[in-house]
C-alpha positions as CSV (number, residue, x, y, z in Angstrom):
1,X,-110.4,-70.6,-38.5
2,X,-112.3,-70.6,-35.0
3,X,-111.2,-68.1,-32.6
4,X,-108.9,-69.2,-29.7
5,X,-108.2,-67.1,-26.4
6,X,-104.8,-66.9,-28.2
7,X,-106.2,-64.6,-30.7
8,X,-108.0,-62.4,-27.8
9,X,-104.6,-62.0,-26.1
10,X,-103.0,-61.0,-29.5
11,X,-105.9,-58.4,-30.3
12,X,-105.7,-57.2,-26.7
13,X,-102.0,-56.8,-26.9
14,X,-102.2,-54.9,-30.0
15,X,-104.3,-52.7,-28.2
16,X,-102.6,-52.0,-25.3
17,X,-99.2,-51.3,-26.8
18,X,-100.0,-49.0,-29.2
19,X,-98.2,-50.6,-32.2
20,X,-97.9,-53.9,-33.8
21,X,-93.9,-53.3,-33.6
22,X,-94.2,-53.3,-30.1
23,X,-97.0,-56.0,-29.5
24,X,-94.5,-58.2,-31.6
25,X,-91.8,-57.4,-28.8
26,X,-94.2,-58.1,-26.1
27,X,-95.5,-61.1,-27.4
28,X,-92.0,-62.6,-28.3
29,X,-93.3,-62.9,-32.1
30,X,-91.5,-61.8,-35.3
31,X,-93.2,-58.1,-36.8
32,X,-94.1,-59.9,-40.1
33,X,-95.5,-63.2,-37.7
34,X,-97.7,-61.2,-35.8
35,X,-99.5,-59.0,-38.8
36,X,-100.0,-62.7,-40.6
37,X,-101.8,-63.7,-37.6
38,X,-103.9,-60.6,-36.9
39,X,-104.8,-60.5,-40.6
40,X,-105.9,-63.8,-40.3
41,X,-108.0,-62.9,-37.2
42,X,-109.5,-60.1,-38.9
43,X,-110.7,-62.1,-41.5
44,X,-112.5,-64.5,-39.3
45,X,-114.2,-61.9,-37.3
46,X,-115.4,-60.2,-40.9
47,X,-113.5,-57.0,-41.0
48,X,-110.0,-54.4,-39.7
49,X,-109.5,-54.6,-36.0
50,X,-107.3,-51.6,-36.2
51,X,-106.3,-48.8,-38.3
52,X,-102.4,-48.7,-38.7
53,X,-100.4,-45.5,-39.6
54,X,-97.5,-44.2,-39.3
55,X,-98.3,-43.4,-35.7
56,X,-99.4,-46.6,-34.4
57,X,-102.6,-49.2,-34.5
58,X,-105.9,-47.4,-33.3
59,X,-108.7,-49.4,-32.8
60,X,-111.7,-49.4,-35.2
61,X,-115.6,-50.3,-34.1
62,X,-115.3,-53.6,-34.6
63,X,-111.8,-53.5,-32.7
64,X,-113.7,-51.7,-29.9
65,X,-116.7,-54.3,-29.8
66,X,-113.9,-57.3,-29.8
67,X,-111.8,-55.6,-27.0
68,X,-114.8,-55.2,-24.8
69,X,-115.3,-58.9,-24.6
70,X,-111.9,-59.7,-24.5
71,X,-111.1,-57.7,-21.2
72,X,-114.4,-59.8,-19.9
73,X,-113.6,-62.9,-21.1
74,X,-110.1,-63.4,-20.4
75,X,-109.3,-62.5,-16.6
76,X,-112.9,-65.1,-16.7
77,X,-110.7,-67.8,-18.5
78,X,-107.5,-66.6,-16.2
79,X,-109.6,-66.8,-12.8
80,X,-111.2,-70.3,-13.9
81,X,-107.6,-71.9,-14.8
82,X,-106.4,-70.6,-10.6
83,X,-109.9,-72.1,-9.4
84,X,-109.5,-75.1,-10.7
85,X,-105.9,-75.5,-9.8
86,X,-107.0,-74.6,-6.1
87,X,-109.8,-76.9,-6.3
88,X,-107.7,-79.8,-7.5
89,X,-104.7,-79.5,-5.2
90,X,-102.0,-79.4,-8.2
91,X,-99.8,-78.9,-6.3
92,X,-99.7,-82.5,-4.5
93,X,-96.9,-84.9,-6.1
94,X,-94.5,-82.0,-7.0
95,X,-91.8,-83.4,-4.3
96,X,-89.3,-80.3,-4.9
97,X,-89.5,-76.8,-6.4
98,X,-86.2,-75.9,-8.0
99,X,-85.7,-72.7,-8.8
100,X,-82.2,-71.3,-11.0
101,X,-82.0,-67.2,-11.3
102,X,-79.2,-64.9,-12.1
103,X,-78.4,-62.0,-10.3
104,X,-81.3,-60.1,-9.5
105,X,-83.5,-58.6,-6.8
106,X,-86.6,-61.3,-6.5
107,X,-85.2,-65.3,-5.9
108,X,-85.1,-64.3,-2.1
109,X,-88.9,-62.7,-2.0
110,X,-89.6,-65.5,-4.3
111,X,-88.6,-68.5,-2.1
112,X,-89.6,-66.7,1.1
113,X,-93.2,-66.6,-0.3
114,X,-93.1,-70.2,-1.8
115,X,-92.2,-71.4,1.6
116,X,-95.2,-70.2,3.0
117,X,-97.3,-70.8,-0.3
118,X,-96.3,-74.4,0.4
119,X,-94.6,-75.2,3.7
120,X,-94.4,-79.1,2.7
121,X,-92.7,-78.9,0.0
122,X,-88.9,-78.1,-0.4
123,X,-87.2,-75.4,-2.0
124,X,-83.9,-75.7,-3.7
125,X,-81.7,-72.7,-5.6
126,X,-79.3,-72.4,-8.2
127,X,-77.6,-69.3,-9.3
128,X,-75.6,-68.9,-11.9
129,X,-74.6,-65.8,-14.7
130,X,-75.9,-67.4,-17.5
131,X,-79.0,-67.0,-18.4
132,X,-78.3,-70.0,-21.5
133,X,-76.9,-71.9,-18.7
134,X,-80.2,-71.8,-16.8
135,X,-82.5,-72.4,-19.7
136,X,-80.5,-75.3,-20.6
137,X,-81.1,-76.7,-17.5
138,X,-84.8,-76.1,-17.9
139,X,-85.1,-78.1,-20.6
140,X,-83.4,-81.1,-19.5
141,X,-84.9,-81.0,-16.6
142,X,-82.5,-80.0,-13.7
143,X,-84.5,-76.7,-12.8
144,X,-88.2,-76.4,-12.6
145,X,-88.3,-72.3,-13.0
146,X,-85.6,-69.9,-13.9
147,X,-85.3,-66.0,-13.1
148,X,-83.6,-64.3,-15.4
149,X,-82.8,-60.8,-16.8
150,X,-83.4,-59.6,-20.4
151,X,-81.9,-56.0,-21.3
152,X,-84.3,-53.3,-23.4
153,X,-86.4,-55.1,-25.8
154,X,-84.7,-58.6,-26.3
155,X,-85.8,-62.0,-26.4
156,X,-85.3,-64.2,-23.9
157,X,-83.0,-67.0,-24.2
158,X,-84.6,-69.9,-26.5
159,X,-85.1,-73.1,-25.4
160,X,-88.3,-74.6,-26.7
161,X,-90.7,-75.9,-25.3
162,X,-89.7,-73.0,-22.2
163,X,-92.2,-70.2,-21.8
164,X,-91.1,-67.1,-20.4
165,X,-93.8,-64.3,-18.6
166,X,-92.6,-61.0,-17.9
167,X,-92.1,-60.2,-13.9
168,X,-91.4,-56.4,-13.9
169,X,-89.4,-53.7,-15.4
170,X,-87.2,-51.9,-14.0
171,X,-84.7,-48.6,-15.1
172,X,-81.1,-49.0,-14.9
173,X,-79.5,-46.6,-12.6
174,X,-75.7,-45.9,-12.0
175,X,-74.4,-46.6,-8.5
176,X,-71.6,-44.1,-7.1
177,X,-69.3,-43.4,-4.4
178,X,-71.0,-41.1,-1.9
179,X,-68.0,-38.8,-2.2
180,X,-68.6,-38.9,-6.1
181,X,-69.0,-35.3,-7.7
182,X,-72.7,-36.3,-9.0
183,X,-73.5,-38.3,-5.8
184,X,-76.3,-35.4,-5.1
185,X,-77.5,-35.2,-8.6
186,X,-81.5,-35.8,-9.0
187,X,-80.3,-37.2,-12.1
188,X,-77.6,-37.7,-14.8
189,X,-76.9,-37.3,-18.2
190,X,-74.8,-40.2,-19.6
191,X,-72.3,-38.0,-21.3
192,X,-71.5,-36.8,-17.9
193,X,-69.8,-39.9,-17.1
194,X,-67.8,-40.1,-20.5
195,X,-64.7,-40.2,-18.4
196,X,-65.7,-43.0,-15.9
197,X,-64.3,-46.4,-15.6
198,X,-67.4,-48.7,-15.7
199,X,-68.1,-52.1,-13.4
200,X,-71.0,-54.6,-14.3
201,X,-71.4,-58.0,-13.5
202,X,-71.3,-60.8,-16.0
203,X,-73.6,-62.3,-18.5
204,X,-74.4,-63.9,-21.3
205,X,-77.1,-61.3,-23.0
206,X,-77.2,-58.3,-24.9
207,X,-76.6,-56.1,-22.1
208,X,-72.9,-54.8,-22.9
209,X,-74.4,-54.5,-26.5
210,X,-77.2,-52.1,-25.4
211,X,-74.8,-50.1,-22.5
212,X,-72.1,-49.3,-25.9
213,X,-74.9,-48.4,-27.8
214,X,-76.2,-46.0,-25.4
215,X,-72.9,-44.5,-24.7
216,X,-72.5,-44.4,-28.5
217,X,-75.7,-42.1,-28.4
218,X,-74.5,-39.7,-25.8
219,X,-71.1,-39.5,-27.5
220,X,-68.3,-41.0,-25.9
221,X,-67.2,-44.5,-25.8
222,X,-66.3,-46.3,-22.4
223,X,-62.4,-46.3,-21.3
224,X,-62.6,-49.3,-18.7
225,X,-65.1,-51.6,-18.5
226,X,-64.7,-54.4,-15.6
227,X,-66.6,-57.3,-15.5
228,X,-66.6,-58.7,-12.3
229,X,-68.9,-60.2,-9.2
230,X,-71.3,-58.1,-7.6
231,X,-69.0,-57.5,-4.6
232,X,-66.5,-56.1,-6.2
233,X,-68.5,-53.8,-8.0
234,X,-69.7,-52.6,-5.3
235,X,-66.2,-52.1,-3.8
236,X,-65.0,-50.3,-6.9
237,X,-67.8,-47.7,-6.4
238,X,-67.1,-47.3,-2.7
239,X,-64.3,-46.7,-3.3
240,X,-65.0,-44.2,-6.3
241,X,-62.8,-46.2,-8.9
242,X,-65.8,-47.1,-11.0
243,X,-69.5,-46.1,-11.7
244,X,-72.2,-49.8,-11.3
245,X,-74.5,-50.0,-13.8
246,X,-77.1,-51.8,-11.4
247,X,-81.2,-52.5,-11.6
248,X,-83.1,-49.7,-9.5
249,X,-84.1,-52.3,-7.1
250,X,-80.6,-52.6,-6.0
251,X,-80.8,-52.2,-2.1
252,X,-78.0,-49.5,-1.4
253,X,-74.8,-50.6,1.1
254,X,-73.0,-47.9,2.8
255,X,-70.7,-45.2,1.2
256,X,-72.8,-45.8,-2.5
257,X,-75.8,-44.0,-3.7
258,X,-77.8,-44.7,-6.4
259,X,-78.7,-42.1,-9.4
260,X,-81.1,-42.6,-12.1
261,X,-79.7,-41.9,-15.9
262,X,-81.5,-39.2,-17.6
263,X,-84.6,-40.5,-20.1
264,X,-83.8,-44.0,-18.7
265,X,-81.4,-45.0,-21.7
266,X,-81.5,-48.4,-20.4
267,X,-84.0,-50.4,-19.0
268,X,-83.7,-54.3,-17.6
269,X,-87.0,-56.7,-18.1
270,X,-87.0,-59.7,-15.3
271,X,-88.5,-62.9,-16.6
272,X,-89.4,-66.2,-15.1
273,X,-89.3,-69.5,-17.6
274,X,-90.7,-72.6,-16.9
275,X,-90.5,-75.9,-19.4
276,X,-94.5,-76.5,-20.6
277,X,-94.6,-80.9,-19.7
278,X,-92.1,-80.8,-16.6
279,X,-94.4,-82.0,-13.4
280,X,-93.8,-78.3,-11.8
281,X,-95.5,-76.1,-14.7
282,X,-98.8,-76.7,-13.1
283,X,-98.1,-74.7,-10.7
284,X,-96.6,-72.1,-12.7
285,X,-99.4,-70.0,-12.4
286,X,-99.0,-69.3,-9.1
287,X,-94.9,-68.9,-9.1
288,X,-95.5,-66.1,-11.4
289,X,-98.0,-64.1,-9.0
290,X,-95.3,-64.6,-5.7
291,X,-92.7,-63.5,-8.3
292,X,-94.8,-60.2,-9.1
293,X,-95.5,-59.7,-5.5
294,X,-91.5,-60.5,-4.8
295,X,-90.7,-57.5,-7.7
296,X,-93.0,-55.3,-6.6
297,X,-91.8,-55.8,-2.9
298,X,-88.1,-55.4,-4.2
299,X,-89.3,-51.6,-5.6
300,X,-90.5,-50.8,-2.9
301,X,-87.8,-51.5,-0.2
302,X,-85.7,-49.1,-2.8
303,X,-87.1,-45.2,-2.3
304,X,-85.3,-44.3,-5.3
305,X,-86.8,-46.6,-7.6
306,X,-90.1,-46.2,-6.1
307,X,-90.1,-42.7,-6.6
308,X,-88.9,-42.6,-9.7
309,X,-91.0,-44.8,-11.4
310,X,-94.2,-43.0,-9.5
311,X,-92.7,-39.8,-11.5
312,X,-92.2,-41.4,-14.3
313,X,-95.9,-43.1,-15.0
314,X,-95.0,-43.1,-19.1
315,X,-92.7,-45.8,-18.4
316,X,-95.0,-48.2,-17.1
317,X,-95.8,-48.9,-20.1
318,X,-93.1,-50.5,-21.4
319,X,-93.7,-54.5,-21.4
């Protein structure tokens, strides 16, 4: 077997994430997929990469010696890929970009920055709740890129050949009335809230799933749960009839305030998918780096979420 940058990224991500368990999550391989494939590396590069325990996957000399040429040959590899789509103009003949997201913090930054990225060609949106919906659309052809929202360590949704890259992560936080009893908490325990009526907004993923689970954990299972658009959650919680579960990037309206949970029991991933042979995935490179810059930007126009992800460096490095 030659070795392929595929490989590299595998090895790298190994090594950055601790644990095969979790390079399999970040990778959006099967546990069992990912050690077949890493065995298979090690073989062809003569010996263990890592040493796995209990505790994790630690990297051995050889790992060491592989890494180091990794972290030099990829961003190489990365930068020559942008040159050369610069250098050839890829981005001539795409006649429209359009872009599908659910709800979420970054289409606006995203088509704000595409605009001026490329100020000939037209932008069009769709939103919708369903993040099946949108990747259905991908594949036959109706969107070019999709935004969507994956809860804790799920998969996107499948739709082959769609790629998905990983935009930022953000905590969950709870969004309250400002006359709320916790409203001046730093933070909160979930049990805390074992009495609350609940409001989300719909969606087709594992969310609900993970949110019962975590209740589960703290001890108490939700009374009222309403599913409902993002206006009226936000009405319910001005008006203190039910705690939001919302991203941390959620920009505050007045008579709310936003509170993180404590140990962030919850945690939402945004993703951006694009099909691999539609006319617009040659310039998907660069739709990913305005929808970084558009997360990032969101963070940062919410103090609370900036702040508590600058005190909270450990959870940087989830995926």
């Amino acid at each position: 077997m030659d070795l392929e940058l595929r490989h590299l990224k595998i090895v790298t991500a190994v090594a950055e994430a601790g644990s095969i368990t979790k390079a399999a999550t970040l990778l959006g391989l099967a546990q069992p997929a990912l050690t077949a494939q890493l065995k298979r590396i090690e073989r062809t590069l003569g010996g263990a990469l890592f040493e796995r325990d209990r505790y994790g996957a630690r990297p051995t000399p050889l790992g060491e010696l592989v890494l180091s040429r990794a972290r030099v040959v990829l961003p190489a590899v990365r930068e020559l890929q942008e040159e050369a789509v610069r250098f050839a103009n890829t981005y001539d003949g795409i006649t429209c970009f359009r872009m599908g997201a659910t709800n979420g913090p970054i289409l606006g930054g995203l088509v704000a920055r595409l605009t001026t990225t490329c100020p000939e060609t037209p932008v069009n949106t769709y939103t919708s709740w369903s993040a099946r919906e949108l990747t259905g659309m991908l594949v036959t052809g109706r969107l070019d890129f999709a935004m969507v929202g994956t809860c804790g360590e799920s998969p996107p949704p499948a739709g082959d050949p769609v790629v998905w890259s990983t935009v930022g992560t953000v905590p969950v936080f709870v969004l309250l009335s400002e006359d709320h009893p916790l409203a001046d908490a730093d933070e909160i325990e979930l049990g805390r809230l074992a009495d609350e009526s609940w409001a989300v907004t719909p969606g087709d993923g594992c969310f609900g799933d993970c949110f019962a689970a975590a209740c589960a954990r703290a001890g108490f299972t939700p009374a009222t749960m309403y599913e409902t658009d993002l206006a009226t959650c936000v009405y319910l919680a001005q008006l203190n009839r039910a705690v939001v579960l919302c991203q941390a990037t959620f920009q505050l309206v007045p008579g709310t305030v936003m509170v993180p949970l404590a140990g962030a029991p919850l945690h939402w991933r945004q993703r951006i998918g694009w099909h691999t042979d539609a006319p617009a995935a040659r310039a998907a490179a660069m739709v990913i780096d305005l929808a970084m810059a558009a997360h990032a930007e969101a963070v940062e126009r919410s103090p609370r979420c900036a702040e508590w992800l600058k005190a909270n460096p450990q959870f940087h490095a989830i995926p």
